[in-house]
N, C-alpha and C positions, 0 to 999 in steps of 0.2 A: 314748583316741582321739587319736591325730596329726594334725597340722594340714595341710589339704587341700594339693593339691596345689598347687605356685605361692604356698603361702603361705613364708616363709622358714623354714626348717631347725630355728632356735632355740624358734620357736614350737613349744609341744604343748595342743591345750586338752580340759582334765580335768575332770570333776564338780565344782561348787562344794562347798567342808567348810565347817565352821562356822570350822574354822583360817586360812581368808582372809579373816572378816570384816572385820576390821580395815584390812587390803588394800584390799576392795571398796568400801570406807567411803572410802577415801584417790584411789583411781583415783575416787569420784563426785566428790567434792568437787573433785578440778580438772576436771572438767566444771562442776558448778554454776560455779565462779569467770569461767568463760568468759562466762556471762551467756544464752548460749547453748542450754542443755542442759534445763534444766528452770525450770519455776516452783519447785520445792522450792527455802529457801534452805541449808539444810543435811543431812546426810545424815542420814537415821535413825540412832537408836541400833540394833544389830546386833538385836537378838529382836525388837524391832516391823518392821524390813526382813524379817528370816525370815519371821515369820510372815504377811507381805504376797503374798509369792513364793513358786510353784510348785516344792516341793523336786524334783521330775521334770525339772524344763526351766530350767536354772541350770549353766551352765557358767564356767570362769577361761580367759584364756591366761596360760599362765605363760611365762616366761622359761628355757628348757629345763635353764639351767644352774646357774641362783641362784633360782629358785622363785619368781619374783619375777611376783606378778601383773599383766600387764601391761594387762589390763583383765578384762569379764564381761560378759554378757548372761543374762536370766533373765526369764520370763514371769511376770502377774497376769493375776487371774482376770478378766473385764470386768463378770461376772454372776454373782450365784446362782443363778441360774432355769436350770433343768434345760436348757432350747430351748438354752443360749449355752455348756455345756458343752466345747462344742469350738472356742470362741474365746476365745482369749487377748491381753493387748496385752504387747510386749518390750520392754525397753528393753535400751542395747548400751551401753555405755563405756569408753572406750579411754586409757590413761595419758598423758600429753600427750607423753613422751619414746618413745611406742611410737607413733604416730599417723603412717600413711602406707606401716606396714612388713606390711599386712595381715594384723594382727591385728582389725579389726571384720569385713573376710570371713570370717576361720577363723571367730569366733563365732558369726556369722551360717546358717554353713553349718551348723555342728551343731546350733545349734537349730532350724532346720529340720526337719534328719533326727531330731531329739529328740519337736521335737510333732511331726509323721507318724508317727512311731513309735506315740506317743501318740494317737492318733485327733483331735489338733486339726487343724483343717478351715479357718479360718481365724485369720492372723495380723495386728493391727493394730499400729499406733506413729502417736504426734501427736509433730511435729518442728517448731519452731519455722521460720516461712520464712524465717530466714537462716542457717541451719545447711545450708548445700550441703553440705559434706562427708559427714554424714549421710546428708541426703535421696538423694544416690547412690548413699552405702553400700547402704541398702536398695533404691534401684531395680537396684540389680543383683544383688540374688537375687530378681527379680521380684515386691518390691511397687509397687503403682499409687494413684494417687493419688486418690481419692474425692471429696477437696475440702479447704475452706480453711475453717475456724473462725475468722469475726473478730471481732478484739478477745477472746476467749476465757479470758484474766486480766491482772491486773497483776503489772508485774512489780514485787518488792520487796525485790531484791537488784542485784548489780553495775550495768556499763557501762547499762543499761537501765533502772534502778530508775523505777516511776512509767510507765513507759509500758502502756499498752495490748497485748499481742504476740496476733497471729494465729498458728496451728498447721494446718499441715498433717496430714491424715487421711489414712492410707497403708493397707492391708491388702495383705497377701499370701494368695489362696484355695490352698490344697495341688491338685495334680494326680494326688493319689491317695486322699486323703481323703474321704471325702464327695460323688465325685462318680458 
């Protein structure tokens, strides 16, 4: 799949392989370092992330011309319970040297069209409330915000260590799934 329309040229985004782990391992970790991005303070080792993640709804942007991941996005389950089946939570990350060149819309877009595809019906993400950049990545493929979890961990890594952070609750309901 190429990279929507309006996204820049060099972008292509393809099925995550096991051969980007390493990659996707590198593009989280300067997210965590941001302080920003997750309470995790370091990235999974590569088989316990697999096996966390929906191998169906896992995509890279690469770098069209050096393969170079430029970030990824990939869904968890939120439930085992048959009822939640078709709701997933995403998470998107973007390489700090690719961040602004619309590579989080490409990913965004095709996971969309990945769970529709898939019969998921809704999509969640909790964003930390000072991560705008995020929080608008995803209001602009139409997730809304449901509310504010506070105080919801500590944090025990970078610029923040020790505090408190609230997380915004975002869902995106599909317009052809499930209704």
């Amino acid at each position: 799949m190429s990279a929507p329309t309006g996204a820049p040229a060099t972008i292509v985004v393809r099925p995550m392989l096991a051969e980007h782990g390493e990659q996707v391992r590198a593009v989280q970790a300067e997210g965590i370092a941001t302080g920003d991005a997750t309470f995790e303070q370091a990235p999974a080792p590569w088989a316990d992330w697999d096996a966390g993640h929906l191998a169906e709804h896992r995509f890279v942007a690469l770098d069209d011309g050096a393969g170079t991941v430029l970030g990824w996005v990939a869904a968890s389950p939120v439930s085992g319970r048959c009822v939640y089946a078709g709701v997933v939570e995403v998470s998107v990350y973007v390489a700090a040297a690719a961040r602004g060149r619309g590579v989080g819309r490409a990913l965004l877009d095709a996971f969309v069209a990945s769970t529709e595809a898939g019969g998921v019906w809704t999509i969640q993400a909790g964003i930390f409330t000072e991560n705008a950049a995020s929080l608008a990545l995803h209001r602009s493929v139409g997730f809304a915000e449901v509310g504010v979890r506070r105080g919801l961990g500590l944090m025990g890594h970078g610029p923040r260590t020790g505090q408190w952070r609230d997380v915004v609750l975002l869902e995106r309901r599909s317009t052809v799934v499930g209704v």
